[in-house]
PDB file of N, CA, C and O in Angstrom, chain B, residues numbered from 101:
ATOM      1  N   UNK B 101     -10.869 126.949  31.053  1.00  0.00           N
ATOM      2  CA  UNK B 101     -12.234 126.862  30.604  1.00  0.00           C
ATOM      3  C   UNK B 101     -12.933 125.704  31.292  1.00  0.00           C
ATOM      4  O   UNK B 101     -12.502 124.623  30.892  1.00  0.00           O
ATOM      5  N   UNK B 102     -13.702 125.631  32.033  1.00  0.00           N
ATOM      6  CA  UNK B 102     -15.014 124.821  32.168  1.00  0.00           C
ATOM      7  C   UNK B 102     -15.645 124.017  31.572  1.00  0.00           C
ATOM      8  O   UNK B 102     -16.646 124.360  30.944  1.00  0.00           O
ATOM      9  N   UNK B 103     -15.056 122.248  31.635  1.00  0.00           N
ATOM     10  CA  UNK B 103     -16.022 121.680  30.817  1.00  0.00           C
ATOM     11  C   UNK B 103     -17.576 121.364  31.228  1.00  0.00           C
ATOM     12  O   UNK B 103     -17.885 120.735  32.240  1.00  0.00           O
ATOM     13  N   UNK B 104     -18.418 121.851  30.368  1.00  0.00           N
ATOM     14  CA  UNK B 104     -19.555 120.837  30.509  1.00  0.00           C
ATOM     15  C   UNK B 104     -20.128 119.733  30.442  1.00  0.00           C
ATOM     16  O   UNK B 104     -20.022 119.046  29.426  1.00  0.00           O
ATOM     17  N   UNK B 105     -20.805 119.362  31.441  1.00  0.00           N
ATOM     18  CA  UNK B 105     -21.384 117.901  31.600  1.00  0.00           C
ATOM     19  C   UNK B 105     -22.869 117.937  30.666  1.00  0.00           C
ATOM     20  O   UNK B 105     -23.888 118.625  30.731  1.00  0.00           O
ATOM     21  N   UNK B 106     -22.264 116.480  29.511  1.00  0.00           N
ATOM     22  CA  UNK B 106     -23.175 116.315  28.771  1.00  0.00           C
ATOM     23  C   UNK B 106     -23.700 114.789  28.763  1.00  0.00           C
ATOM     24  O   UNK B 106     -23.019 113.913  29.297  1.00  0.00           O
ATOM     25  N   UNK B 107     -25.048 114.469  28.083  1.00  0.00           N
ATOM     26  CA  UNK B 107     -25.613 113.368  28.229  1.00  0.00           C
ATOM     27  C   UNK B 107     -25.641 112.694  26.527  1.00  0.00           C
ATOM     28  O   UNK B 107     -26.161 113.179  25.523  1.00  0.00           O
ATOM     29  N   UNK B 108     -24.957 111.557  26.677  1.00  0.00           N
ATOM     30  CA  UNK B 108     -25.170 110.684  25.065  1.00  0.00           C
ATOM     31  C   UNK B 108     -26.085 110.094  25.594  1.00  0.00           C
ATOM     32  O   UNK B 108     -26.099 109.562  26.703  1.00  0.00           O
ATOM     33  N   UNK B 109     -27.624 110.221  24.130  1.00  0.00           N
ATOM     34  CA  UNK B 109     -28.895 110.230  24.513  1.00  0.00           C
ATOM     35  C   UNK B 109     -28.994 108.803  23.038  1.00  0.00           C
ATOM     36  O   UNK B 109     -28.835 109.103  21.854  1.00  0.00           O
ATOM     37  N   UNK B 110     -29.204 107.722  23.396  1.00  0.00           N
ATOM     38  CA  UNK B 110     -29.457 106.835  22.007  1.00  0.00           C
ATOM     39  C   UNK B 110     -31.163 106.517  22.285  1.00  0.00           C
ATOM     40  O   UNK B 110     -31.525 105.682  23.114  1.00  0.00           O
ATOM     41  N   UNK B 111     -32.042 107.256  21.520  1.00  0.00           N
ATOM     42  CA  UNK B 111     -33.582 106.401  20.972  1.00  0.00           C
ATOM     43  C   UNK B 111     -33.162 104.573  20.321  1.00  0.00           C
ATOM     44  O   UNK B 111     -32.647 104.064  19.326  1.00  0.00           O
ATOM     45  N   UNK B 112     -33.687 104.197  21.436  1.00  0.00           N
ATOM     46  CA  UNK B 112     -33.360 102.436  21.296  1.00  0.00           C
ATOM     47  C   UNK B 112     -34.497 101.623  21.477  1.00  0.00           C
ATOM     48  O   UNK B 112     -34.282 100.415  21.579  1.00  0.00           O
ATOM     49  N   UNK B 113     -36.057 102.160  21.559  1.00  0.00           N
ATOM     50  CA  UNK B 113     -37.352 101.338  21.652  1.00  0.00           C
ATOM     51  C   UNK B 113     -38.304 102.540  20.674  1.00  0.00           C
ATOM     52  O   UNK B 113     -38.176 103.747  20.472  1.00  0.00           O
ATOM     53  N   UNK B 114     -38.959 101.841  20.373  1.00  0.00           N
ATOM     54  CA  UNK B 114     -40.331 102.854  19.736  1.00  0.00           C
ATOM     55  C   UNK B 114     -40.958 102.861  20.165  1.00  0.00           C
ATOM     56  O   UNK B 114     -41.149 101.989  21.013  1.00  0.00           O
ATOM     57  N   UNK B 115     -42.052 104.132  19.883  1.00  0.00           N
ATOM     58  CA  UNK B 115     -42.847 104.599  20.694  1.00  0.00           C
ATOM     59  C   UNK B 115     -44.489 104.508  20.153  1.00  0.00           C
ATOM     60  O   UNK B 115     -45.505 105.044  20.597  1.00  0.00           O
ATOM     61  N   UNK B 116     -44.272 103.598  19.015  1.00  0.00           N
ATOM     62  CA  UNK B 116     -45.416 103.054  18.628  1.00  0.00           C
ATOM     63  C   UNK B 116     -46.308 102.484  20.080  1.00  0.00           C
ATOM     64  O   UNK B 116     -45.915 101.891  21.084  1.00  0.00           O
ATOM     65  N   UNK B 117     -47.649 102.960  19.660  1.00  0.00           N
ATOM     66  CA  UNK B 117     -48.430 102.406  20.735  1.00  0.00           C
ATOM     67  C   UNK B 117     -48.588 103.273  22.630  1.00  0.00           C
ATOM     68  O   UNK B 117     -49.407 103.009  23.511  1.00  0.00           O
ATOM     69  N   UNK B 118     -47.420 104.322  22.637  1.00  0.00           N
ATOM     70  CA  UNK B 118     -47.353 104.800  23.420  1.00  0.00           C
ATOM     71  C   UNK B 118     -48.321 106.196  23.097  1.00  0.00           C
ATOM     72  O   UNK B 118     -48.636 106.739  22.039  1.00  0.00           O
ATOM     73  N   UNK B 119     -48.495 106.368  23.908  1.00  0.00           N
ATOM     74  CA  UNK B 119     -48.898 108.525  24.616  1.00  0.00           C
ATOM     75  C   UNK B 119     -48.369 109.458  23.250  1.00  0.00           C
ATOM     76  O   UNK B 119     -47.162 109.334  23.045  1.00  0.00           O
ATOM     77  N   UNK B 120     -48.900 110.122  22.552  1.00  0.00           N
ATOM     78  CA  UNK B 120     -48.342 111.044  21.202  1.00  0.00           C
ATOM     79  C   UNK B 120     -47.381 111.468  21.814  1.00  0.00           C
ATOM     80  O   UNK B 120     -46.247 111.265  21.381  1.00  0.00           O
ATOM     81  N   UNK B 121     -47.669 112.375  23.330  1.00  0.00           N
ATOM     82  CA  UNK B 121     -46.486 113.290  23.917  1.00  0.00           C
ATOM     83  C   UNK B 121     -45.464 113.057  23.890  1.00  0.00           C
ATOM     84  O   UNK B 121     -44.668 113.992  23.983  1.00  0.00           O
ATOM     85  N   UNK B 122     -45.072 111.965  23.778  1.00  0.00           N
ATOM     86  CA  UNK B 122     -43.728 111.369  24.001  1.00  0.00           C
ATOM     87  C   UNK B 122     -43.363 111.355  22.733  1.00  0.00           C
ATOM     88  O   UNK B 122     -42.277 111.875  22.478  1.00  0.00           O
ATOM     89  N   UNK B 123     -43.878 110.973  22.008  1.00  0.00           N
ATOM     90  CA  UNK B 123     -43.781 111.711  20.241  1.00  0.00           C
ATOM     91  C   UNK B 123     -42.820 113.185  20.332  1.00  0.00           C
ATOM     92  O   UNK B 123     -41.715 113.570  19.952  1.00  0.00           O
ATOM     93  N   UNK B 124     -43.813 113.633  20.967  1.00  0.00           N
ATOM     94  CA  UNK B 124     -43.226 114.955  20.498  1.00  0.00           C
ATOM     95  C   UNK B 124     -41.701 115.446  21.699  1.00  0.00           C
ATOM     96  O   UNK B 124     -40.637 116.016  21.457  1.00  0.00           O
ATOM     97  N   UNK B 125     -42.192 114.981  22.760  1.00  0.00           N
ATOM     98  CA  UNK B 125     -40.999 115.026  23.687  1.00  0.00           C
ATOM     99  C   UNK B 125     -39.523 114.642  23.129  1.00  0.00           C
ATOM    100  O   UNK B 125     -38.474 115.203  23.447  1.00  0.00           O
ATOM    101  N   UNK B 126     -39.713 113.321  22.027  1.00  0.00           N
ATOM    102  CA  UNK B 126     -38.564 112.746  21.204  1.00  0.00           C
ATOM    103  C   UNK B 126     -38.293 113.901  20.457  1.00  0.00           C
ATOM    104  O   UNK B 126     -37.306 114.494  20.894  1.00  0.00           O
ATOM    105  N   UNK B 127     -38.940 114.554  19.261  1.00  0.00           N
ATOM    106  CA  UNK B 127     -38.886 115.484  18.466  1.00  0.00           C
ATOM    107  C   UNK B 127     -38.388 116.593  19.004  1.00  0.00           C
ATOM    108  O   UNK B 127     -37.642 117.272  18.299  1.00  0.00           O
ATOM    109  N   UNK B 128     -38.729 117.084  20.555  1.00  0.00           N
ATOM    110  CA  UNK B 128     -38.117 118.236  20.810  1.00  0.00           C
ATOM    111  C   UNK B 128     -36.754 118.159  21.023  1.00  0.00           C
ATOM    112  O   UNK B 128     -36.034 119.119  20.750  1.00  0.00           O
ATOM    113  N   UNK B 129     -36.240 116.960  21.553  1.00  0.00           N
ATOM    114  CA  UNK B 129     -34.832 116.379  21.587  1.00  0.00           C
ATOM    115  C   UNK B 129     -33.821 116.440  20.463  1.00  0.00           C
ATOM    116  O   UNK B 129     -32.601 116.282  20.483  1.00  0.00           O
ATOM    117  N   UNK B 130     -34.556 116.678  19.598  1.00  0.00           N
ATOM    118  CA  UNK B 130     -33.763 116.349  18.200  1.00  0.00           C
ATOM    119  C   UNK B 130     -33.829 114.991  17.343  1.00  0.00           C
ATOM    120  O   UNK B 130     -33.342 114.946  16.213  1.00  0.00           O
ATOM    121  N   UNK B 131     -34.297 114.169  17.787  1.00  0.00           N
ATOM    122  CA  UNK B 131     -34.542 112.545  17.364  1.00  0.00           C
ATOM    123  C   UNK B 131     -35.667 112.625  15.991  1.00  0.00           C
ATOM    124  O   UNK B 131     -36.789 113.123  15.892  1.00  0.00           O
ATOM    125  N   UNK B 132     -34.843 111.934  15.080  1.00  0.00           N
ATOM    126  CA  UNK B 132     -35.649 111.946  13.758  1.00  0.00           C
ATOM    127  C   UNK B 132     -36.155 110.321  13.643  1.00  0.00           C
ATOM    128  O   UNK B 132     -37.341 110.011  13.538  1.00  0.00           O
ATOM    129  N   UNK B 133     -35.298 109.574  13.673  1.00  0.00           N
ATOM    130  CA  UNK B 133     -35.017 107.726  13.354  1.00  0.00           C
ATOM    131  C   UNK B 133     -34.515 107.084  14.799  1.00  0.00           C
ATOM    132  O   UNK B 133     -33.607 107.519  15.507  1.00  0.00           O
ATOM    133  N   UNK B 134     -35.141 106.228  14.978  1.00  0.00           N
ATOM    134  CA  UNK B 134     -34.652 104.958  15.976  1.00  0.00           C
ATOM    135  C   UNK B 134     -33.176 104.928  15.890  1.00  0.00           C
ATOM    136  O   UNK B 134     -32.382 105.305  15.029  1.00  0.00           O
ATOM    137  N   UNK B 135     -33.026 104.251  17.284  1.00  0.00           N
ATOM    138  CA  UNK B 135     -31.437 104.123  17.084  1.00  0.00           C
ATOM    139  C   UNK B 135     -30.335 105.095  16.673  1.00  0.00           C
ATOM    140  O   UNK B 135     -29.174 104.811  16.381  1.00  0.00           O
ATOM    141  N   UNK B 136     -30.855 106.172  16.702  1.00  0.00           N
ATOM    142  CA  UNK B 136     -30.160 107.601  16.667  1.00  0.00           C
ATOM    143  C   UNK B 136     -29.774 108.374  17.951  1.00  0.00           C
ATOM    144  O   UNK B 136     -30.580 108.766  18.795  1.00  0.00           O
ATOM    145  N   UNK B 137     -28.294 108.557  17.987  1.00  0.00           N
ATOM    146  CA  UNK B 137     -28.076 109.574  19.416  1.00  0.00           C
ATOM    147  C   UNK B 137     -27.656 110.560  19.307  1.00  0.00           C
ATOM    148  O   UNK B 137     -26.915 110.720  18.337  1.00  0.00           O
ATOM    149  N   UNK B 138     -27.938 111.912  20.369  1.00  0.00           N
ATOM    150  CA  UNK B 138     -27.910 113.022  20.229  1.00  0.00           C
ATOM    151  C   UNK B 138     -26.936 112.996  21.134  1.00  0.00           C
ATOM    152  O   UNK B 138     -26.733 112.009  21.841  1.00  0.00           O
ATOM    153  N   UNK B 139     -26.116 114.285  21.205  1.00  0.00           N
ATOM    154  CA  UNK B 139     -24.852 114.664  22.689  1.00  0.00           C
ATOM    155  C   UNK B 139     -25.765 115.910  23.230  1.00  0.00           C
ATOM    156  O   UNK B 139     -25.597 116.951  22.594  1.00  0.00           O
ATOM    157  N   UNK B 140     -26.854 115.973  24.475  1.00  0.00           N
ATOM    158  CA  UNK B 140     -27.369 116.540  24.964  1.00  0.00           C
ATOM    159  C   UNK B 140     -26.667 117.486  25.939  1.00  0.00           C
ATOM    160  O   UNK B 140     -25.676 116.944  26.428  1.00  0.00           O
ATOM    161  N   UNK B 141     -26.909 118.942  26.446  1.00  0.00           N
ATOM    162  CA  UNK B 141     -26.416 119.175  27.737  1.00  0.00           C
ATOM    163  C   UNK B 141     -26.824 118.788  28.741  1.00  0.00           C
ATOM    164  O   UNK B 141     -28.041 118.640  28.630  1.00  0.00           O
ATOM    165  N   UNK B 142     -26.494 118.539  29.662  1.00  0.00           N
ATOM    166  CA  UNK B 142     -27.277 117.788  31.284  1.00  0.00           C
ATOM    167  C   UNK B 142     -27.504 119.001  31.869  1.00  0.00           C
ATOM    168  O   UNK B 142     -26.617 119.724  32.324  1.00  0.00           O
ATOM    169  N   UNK B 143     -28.902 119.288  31.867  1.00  0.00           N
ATOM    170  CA  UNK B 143     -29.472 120.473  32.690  1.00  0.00           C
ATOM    171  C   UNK B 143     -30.749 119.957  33.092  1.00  0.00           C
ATOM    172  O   UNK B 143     -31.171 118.932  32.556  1.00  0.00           O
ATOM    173  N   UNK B 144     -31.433 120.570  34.002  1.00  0.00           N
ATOM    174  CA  UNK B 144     -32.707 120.279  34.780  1.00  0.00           C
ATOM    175  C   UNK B 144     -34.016 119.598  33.870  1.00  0.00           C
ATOM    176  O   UNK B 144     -34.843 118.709  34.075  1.00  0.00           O
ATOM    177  N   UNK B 145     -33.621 120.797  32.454  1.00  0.00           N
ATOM    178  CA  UNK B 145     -34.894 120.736  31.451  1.00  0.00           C
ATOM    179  C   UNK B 145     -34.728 119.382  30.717  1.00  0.00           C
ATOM    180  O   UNK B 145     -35.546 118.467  30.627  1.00  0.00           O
ATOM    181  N   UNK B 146     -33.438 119.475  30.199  1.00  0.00           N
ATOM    182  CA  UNK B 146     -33.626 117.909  29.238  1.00  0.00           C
ATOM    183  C   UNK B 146     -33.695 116.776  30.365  1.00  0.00           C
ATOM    184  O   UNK B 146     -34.312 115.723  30.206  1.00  0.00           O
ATOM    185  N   UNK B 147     -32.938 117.143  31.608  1.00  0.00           N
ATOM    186  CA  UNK B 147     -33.053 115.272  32.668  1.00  0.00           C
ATOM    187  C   UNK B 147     -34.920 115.269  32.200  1.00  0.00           C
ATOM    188  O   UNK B 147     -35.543 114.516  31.451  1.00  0.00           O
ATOM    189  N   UNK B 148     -35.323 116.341  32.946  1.00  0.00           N
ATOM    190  CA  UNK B 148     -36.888 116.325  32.904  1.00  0.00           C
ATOM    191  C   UNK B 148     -37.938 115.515  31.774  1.00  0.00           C
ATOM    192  O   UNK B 148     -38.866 114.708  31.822  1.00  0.00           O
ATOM    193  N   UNK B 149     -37.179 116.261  30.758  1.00  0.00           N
ATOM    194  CA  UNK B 149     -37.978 115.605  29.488  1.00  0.00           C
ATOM    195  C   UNK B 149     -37.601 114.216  29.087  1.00  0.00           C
ATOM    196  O   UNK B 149     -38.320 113.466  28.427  1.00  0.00           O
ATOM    197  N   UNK B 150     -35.975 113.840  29.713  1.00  0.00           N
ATOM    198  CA  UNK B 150     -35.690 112.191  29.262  1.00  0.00           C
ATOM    199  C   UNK B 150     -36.662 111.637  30.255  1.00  0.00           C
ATOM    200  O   UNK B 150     -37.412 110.807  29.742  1.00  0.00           O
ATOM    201  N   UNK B 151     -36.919 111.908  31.843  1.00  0.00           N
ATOM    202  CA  UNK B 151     -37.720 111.409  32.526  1.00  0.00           C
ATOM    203  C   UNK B 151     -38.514 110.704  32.192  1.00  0.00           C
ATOM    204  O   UNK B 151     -38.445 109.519  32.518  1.00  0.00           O
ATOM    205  N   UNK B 152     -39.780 111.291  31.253  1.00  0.00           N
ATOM    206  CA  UNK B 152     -40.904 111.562  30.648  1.00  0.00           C
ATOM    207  C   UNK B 152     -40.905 110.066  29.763  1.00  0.00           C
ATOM    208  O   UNK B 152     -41.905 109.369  29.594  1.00  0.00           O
ATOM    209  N   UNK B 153     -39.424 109.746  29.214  1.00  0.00           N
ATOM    210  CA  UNK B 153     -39.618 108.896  27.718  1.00  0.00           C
ATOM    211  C   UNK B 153     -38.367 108.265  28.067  1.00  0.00           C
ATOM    212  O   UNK B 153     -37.447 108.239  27.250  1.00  0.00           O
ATOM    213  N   UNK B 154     -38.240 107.663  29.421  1.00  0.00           N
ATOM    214  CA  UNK B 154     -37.182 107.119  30.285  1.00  0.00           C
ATOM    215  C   UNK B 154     -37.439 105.595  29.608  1.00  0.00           C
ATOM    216  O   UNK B 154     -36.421 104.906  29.533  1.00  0.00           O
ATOM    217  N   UNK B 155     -38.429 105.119  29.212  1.00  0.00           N
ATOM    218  CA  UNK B 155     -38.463 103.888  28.785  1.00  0.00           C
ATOM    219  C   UNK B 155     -38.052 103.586  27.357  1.00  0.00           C
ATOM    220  O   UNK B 155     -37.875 102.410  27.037  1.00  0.00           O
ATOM    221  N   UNK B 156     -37.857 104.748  26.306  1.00  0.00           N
ATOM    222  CA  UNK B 156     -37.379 104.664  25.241  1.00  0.00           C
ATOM    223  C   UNK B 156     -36.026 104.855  24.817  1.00  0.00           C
ATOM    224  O   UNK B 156     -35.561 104.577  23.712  1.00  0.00           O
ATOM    225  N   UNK B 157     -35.473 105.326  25.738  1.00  0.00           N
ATOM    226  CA  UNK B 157     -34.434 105.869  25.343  1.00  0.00           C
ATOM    227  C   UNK B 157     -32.788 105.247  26.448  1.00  0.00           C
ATOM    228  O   UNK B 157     -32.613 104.591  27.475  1.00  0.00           O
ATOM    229  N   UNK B 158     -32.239 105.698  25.799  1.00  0.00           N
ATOM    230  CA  UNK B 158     -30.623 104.949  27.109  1.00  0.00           C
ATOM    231  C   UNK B 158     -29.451 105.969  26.932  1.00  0.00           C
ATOM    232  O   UNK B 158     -28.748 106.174  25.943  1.00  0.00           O
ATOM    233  N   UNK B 159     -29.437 106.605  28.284  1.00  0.00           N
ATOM    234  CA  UNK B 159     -28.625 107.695  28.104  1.00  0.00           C
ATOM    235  C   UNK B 159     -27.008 107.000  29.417  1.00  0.00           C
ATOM    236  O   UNK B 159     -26.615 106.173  30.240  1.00  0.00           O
ATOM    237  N   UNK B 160     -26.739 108.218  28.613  1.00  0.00           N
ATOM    238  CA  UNK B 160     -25.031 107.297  29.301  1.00  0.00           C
ATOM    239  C   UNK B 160     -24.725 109.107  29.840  1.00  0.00           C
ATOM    240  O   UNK B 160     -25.374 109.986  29.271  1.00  0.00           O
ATOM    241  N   UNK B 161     -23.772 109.461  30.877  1.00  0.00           N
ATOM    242  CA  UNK B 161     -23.253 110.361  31.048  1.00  0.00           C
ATOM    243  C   UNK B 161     -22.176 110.701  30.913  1.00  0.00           C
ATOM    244  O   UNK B 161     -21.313 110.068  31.521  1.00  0.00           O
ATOM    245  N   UNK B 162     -21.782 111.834  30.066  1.00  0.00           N
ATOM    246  CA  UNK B 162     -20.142 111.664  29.639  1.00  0.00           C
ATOM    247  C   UNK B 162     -19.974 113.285  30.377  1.00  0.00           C
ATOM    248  O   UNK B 162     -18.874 113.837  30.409  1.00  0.00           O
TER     249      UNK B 162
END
């Protein structure tokens, strides 16, 4: 079987004061609370959207 390459995604700044989009860019991620991490798949769409909210967030590649 084939493992997949995934991304541990931790929300580690707020986004108070920033762009709403990025609001919602967090939300589409799954992110409810600060300091919360998700185990993302590493595909084109999510690199794209961490891009976006690259300053909030700290992703590690596992």
């Amino acid at each position: 079987m084939k493992n997949k390459k995934t991304l541990k995604v931790t929300w580690v700044r707020s986004n108070i004061g920033y762009n709403k989009d990025q609001m919602k860019i967090l939300e589409a991620l799954g992110f409810k609370k600060l300091n919360q991490t998700r185990i993302l798949p590493d595909n084109d769409s999510i690199r794209g959207s961490l891009f976006h909210v690259r300053h909030l967030v700290e992703v590690v590649e596992e």
